[in-house]
N, C-alpha and C positions, 0 to 999 in steps of 0.2 A: 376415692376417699382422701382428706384432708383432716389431717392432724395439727391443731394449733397450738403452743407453749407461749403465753404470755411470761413478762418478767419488768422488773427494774420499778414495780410499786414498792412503797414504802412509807415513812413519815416523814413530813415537810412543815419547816412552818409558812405562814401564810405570806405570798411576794417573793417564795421559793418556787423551784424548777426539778420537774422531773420527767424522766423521758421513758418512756416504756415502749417494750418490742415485743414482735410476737412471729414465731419463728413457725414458717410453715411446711409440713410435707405434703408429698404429691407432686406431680407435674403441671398439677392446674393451675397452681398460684400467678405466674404471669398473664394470666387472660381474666382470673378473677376479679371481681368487687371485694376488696377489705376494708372493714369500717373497725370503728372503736364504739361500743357504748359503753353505760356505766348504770349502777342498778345499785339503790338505797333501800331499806327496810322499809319494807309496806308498800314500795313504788315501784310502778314496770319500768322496765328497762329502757333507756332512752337512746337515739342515735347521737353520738358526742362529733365523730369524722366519716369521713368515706371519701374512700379514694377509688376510681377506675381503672383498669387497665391502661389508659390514656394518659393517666396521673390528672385527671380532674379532679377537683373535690369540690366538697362540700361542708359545711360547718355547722355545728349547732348555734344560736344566735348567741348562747350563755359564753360561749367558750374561743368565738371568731377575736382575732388579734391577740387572742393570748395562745392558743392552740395551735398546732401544723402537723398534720398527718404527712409520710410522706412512704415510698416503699421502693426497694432494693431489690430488684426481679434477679439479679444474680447470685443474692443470699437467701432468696424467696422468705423476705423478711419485711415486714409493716410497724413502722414506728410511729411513736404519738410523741409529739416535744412541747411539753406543758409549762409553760411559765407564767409567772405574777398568780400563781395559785392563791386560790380562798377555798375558805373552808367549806362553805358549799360544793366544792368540787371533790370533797368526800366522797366518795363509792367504792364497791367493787368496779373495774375495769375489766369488759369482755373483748375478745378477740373476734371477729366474724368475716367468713370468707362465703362469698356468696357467686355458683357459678350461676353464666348467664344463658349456658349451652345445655343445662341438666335440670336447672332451678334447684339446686341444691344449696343447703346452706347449713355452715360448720363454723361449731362455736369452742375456743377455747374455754379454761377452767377459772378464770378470772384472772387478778391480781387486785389486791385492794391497794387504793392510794387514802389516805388520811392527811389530810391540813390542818393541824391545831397547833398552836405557842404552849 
């Protein structure tokens, strides 16, 4: 089992930065996939990062050069560092840890980030 605790959303105005963590339990978190999505009213939820055990990633096209997922296997902790925000970039922010050994896959409780002046 893996327990996720997102953190550090909040209100930004737009061309501001925010960084959000998501603290993991378990012992699987270093071998896992942790990604970040984001999910708007009426919309499925989309993939925004993902990073590999490897630390490869991958980006969603909306959010590449402003975005950088990156993760800390000795705090078993996944961060998202957001900068030059727009408001589109409005959502709930999920946490998800996805094993590659179980196909399991574990989602924190959100955190909402908001963009407006």
């Amino acid at each position: 089992q893996v327990q996720l605790v997102e953190s550090g959303g909040g209100l930004v105005q737009p061309g501001g930065s925010l960084r959000l963590s998501c603290a993991a339990s378990g012992s699987e978190f270093s071998s896992n996939i942790m990604g970040w999505y984001r999910q708007t009213p009426g919309k499925q939820r989309e993939l925004v990062a993902r990073i590999t055990s490897g630390g490869i990633t991958i980006y969603a096209d909306s959010v590449k050069g402003r975005f950088t997922i990156s993760r800390d296997n000795a705090k078993n902790t996944v961060y998202l560092q957001m900068n030059r925000l727009k408001p589109e970039d409005t959502a709930v922010y999920y946490c998800n840890s996805y094993s590659t050994d179980s196909r399991d896959d574990y989602w924190g409780q959100g955190t909402q980030v908001t963009v407006s002046s």
